[in-house]
C-alpha positions in Angstrom: -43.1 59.7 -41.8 -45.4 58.0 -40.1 -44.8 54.3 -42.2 -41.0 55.3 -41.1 -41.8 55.5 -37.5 -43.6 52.4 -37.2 -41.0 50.5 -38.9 -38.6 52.0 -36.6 -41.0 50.7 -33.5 -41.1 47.0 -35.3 -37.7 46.5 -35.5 -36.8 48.5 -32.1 -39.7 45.5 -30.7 -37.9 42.6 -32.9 -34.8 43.5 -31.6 -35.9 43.4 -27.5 -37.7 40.2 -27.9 -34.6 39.1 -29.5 -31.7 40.4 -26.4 -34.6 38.7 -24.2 -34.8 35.6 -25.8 -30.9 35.0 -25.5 -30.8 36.8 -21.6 -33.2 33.6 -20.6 -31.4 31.2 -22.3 -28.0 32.5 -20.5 -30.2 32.3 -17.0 -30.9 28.7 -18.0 -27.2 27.3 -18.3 -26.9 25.0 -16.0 -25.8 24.7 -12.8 -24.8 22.2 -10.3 -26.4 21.7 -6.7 -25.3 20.0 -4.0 -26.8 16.1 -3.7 -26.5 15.9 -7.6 -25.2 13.0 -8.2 -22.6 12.0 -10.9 -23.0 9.1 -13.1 -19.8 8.3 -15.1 -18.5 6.2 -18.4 -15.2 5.3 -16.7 -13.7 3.6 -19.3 -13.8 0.1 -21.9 -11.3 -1.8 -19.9 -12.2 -5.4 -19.1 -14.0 -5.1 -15.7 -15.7 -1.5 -16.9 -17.0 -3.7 -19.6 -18.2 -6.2 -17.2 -19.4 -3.9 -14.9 -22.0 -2.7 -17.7 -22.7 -6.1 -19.8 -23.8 -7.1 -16.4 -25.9 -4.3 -14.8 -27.7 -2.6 -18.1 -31.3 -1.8 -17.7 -33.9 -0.7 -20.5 -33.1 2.9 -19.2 -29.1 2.8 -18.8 -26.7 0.7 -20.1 -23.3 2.3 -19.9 -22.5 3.9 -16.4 -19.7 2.5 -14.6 -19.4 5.2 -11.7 -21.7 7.3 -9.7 -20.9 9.9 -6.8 -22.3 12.6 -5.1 -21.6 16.7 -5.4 -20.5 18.8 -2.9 -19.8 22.3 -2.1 -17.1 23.7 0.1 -15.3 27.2 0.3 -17.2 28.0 -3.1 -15.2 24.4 -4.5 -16.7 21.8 -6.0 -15.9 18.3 -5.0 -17.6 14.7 -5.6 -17.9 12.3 -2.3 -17.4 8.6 -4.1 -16.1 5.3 -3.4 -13.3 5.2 -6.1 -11.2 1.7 -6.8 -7.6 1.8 -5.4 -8.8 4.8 -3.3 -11.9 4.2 -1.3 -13.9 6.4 -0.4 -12.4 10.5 -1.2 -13.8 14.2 -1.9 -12.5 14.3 -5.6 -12.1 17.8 -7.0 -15.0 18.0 -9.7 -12.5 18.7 -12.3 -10.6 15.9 -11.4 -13.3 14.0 -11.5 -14.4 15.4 -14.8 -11.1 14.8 -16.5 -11.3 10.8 -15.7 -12.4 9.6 -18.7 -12.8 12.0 -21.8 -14.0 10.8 -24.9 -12.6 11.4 -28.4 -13.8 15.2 -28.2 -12.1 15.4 -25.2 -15.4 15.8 -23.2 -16.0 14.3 -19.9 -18.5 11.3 -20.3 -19.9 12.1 -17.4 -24.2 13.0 -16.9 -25.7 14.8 -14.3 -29.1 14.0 -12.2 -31.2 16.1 -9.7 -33.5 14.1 -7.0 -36.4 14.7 -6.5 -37.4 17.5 -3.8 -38.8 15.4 -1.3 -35.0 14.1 -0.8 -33.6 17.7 -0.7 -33.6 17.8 2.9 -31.8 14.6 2.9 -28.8 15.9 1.4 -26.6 17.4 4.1 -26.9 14.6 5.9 -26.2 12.1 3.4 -23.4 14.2 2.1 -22.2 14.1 6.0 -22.2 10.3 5.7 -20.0 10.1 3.1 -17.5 12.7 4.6 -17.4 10.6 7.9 -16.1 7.9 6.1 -13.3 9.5 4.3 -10.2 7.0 3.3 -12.3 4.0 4.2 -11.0 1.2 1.5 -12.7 0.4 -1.5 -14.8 -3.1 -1.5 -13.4 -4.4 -4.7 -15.5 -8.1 -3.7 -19.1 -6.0 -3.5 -20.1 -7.3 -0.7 -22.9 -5.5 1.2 -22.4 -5.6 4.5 -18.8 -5.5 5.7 -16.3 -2.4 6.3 -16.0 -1.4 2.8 -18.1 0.4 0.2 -18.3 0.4 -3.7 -19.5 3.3 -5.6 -23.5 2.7 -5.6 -23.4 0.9 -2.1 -22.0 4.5 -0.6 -24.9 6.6 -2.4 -27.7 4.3 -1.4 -26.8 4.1 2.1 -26.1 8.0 2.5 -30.1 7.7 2.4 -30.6 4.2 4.0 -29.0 5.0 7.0 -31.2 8.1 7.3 -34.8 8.6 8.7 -36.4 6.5 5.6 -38.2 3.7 5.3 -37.0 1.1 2.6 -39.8 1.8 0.2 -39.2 5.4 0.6 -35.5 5.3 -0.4 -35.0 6.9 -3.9 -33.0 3.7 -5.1 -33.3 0.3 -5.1 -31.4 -2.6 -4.5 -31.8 -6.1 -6.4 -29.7 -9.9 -5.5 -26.3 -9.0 -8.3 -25.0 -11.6 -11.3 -22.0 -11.6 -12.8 -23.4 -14.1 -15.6 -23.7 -13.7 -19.0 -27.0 -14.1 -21.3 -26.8 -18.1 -21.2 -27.0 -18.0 -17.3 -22.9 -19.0 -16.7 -20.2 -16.9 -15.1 -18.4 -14.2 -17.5 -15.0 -15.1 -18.6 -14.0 -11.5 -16.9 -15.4 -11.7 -13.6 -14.1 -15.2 -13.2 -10.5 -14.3 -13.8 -11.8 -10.8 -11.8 -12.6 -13.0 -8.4 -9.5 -15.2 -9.0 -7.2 -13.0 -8.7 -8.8 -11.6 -5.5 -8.9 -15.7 -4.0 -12.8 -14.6 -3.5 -15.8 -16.7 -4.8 -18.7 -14.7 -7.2 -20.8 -13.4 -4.7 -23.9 -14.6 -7.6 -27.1 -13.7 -6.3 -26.0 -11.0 -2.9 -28.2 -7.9 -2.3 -26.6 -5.4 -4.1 -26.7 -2.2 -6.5 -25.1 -0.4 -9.2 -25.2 2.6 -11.3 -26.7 1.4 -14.0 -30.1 0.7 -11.9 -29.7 3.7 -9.6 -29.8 6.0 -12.8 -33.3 4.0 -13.9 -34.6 5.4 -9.7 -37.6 7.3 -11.3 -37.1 9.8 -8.0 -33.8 11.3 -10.4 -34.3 13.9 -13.4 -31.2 13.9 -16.1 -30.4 17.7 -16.1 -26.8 18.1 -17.8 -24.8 16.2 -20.4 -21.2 17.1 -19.6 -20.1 15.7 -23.3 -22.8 17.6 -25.3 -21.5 20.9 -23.8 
């Protein structure tokens, strides 16, 4: 009777360390905050292709894209500078459904920053709202009227109260050459078409370098979900 009962208490015990083991791991799904920021596979086209041959770093290699989560009326939106758009509050499941890959999942990662930049959020999320429908700068240049995708992100912070060594990205003078030092095929026909010279060597960014800011964690995978 006794050998009965404590069998009984073992598995009852097995059983409630089992129900909590899976309750935590249903606590820990994850869940987006606002001033996550977004970085995206957008595609292979050519100038996607460019866009990563010539901005890869040791840490990322194959981010096109990057924006900026927001949260309004309980809706989920990303600010971003988006080509042919400019800058726009995309519908995160628009934004999601861009570019799928052959499991139909978004290629699209999720990282947190730091939270000594927390309190820098609303107000770079304000930045980018302010500047709704302003044109997309297709020539990345830095300082005219127009933005590309990395230039909005790191200037919702540079505009704020930080010094430059204290802003969680950096900048570095962009190339649009390949490994032997001369211009890629792609962004030559790329600038021709636009009657623009390479801008080789301006101040610049991209998401490949902002996602190597060691101010940012990686939190979510939206393709290994």
């Amino acid at each position: 009777m006794i050998k009965n009962l404590i069998q009984i208490c073992v598995i009852l015990l097995f059983a409630f360390i089992l129900f909590s083991c899976n309750s935590n791991s249903k606590n820990d799904t994850f869940k987006l905050k606002e001033g996550d920021l977004l970085f995206q596979n957008t595609g292979t086209d050519e100038i996607d292709n460019a866009i990563k041959n010539v901005t890869a770093t040791a840490i990322a290699k194959n981010y096109s894209h990057v924006g900026m989560a927001m949260k309004e009326d309980e809706k989920w939106f990303v600010v971003e500078a988006y080509p042919k758009i400019g800058i726009s509050k995309t519908p995160l499941k628009e934004f999601l459904n861009r570019n799928k890959n052959k499991q139909n999942k978004s290629q699209t990662t999720v990282a947190r920053l730091d939270s000594v930049y927390q309190p820098y959020i609303s107000k770079a999320i304000a930045y980018g709202l302010e500047r709704i429908n302003t044109p997309y700068d297709d020539i990345f240049l830095w300082d005219n009227s127009s933005y590309y995708c990395s230039e909005l992100v790191y200037k919702m912070f540079s505009t704020q109260d930080l010094s430059k060594n204290a802003i969680p990205f950096l900048t570095h003078p962009m190339t649009f050459n390949d490994s032997s030092g001369k211009p890629m095929a792609s962004w030559v026909k790329y600038y021709k078409t636009r009657n623009h010279s390479i801008p080789e060597g301006i101040e610049g960014t991209n998401p490949n370098l902002m996602a190597s800011s060691p101010h940012i964690t990686f939190i979510h995978d939206y393709e290994k979900e």
